[in-house]
DRENPA-3360 file (N, C-alpha, C; in nm, 2 decimals, always signed):
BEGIN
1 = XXXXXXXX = +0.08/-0.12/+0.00/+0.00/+0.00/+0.00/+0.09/+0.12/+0.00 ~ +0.09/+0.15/-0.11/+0.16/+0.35/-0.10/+0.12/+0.45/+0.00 ~ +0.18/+0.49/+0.02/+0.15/+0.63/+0.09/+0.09/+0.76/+0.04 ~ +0.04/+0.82/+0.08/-0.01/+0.97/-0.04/+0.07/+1.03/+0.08 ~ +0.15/+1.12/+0.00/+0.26/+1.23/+0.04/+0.15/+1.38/-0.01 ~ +0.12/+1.45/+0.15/+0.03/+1.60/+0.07/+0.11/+1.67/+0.06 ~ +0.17/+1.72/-0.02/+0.25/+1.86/-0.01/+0.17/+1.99/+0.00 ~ +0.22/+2.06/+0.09/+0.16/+2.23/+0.12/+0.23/+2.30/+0.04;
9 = XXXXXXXX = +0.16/+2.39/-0.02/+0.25/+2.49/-0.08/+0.21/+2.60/-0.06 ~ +0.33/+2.68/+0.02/+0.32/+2.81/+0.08/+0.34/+2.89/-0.01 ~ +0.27/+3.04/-0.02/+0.25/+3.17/-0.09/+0.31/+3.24/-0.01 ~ +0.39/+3.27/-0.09/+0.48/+3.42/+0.03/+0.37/+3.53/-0.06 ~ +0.32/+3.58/+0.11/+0.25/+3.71/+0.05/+0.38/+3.85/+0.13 ~ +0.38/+3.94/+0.06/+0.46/+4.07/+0.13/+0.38/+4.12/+0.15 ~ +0.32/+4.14/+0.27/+0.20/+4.24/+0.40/+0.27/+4.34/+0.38 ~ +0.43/+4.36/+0.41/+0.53/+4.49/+0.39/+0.43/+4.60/+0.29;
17 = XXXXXXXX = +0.48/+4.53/+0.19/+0.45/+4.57/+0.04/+0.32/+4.62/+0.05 ~ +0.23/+4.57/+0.10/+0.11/+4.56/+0.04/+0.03/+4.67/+0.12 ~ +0.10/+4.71/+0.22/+0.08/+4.78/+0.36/+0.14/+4.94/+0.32 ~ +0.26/+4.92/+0.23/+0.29/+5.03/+0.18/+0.24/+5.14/+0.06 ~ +0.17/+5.00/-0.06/+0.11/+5.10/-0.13/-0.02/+5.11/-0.12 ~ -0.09/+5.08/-0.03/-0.25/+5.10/+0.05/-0.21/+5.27/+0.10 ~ -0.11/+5.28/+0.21/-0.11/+5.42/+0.24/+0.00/+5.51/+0.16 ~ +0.02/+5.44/+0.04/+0.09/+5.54/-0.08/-0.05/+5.59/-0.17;
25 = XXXXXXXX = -0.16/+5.51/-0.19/-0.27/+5.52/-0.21/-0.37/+5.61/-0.17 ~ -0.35/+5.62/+0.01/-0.37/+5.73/+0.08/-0.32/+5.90/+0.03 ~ -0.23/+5.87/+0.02/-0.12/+6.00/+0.02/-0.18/+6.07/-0.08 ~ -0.14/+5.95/-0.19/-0.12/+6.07/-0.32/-0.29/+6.06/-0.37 ~ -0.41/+5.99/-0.34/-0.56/+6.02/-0.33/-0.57/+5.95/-0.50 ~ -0.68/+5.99/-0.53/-0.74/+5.88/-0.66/-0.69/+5.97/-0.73 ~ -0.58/+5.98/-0.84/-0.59/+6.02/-0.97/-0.68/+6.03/-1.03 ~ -0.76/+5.96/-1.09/-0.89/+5.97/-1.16/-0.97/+6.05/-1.12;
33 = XXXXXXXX = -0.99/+6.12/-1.01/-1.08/+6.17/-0.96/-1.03/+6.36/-1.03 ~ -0.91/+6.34/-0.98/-0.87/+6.48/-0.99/-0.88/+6.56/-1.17 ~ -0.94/+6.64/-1.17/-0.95/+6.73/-1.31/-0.79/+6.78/-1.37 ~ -0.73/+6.76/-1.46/-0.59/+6.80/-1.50/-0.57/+6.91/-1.57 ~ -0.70/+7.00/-1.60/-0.71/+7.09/-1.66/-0.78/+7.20/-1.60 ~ -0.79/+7.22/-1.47/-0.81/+7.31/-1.39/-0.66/+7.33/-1.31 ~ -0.64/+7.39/-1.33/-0.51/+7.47/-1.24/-0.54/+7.49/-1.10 ~ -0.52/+7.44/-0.99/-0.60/+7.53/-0.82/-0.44/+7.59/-0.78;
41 = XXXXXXXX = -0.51/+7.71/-0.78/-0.39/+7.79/-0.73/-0.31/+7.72/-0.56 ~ -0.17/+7.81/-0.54/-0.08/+7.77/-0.44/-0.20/+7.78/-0.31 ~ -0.19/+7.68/-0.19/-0.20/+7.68/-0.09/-0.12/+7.81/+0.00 ~ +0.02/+7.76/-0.05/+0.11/+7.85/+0.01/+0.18/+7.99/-0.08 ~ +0.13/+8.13/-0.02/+0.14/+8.23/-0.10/+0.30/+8.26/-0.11 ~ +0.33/+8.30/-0.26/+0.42/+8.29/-0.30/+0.51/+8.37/-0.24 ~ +0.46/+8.47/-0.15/+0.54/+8.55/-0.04/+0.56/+8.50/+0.09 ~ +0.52/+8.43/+0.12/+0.55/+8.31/+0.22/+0.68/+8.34/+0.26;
49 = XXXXXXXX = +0.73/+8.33/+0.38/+0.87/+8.26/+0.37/+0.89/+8.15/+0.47 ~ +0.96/+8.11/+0.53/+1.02/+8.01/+0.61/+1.00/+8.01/+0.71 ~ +1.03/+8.15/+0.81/+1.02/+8.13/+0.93/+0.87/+8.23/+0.96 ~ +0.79/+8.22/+0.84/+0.65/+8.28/+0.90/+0.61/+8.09/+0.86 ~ +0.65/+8.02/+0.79/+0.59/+7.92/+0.86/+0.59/+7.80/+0.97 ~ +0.67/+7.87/+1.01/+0.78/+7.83/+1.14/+0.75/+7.86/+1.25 ~ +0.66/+7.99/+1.22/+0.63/+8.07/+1.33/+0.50/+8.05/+1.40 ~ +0.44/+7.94/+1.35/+0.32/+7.91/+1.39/+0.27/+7.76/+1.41;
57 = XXXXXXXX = +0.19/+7.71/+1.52/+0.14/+7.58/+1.55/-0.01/+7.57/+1.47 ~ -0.07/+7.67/+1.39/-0.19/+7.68/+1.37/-0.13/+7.56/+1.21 ~ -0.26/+7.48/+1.24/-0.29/+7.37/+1.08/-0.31/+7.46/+0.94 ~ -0.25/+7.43/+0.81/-0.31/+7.53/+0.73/-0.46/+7.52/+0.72 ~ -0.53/+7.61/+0.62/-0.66/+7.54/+0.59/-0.70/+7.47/+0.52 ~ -0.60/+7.43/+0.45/-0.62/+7.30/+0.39/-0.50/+7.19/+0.37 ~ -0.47/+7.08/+0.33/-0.38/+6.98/+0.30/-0.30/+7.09/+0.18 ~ -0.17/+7.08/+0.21/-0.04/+7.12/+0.10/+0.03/+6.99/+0.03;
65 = XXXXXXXX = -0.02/+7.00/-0.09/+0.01/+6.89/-0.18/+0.17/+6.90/-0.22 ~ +0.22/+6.79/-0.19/+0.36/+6.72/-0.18/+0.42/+6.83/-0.25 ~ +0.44/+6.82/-0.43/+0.50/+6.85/-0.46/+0.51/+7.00/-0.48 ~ +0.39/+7.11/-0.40/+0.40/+7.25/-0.36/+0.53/+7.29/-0.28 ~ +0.47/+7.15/-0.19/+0.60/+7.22/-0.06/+0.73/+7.20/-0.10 ~ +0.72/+7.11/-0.18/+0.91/+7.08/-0.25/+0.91/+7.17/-0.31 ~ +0.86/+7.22/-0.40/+0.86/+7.33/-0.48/+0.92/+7.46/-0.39 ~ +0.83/+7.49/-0.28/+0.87/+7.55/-0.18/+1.01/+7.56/-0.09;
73 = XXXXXXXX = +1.02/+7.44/-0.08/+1.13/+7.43/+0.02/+1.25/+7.45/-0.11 ~ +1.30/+7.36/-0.15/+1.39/+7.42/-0.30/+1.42/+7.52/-0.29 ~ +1.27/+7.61/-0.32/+1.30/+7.79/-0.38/+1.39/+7.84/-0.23 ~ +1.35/+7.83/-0.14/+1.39/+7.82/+0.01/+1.56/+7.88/-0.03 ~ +1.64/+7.66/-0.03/+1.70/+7.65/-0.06/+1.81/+7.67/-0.12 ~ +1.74/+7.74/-0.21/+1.82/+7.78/-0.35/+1.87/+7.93/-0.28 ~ +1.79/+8.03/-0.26/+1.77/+8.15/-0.18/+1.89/+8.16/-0.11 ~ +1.88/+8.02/+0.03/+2.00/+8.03/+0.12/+2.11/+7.95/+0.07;
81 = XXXX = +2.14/+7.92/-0.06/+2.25/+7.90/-0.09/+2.28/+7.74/-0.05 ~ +2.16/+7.67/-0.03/+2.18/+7.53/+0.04/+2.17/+7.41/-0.08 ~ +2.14/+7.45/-0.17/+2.04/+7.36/-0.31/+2.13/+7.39/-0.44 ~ +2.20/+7.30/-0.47/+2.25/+7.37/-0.60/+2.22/+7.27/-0.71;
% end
């Protein structure tokens, strides 16, 4: 009489991964949703500077989309001679 040998075969799942682009998903919000042909002006006024945003614990009034504030911090940057 033979034996039946069951073999398991394990799935590596990466939770890591999967955990990461769920709240990368968060971040950057539905593409699709967003119109690419309306322009919404800066959050942050272009006279802004650094230590008036520094200067305060108040939340803005709205979420500053990533690539504003890089935009910002750069110009910053560039300014103090830190960015080349």
């Amino acid at each position: 009489m033979e034996k039946e040998v069951s073999k398991t075969t394990s799935v590596f799942v990466n939770h890591a991964a999967i955990a990461w682009h769920e709240s990368r998903r968060k971040w950057i919000g539905d593409k699709s949703q967003k119109s690419k042909t309306m322009a919404k002006d800066p959050i942050i006024s272009w006279s802004t500077t650094y230590d008036e945003l520094l200067s305060t614990n108040e939340p803005f009034s709205e979420p500053i989309p990533l690539p504003e504030m890089v935009d910002f911090l750069v110009d910053i940057w560039h300014d103090e001679g830190l960015f080349d």
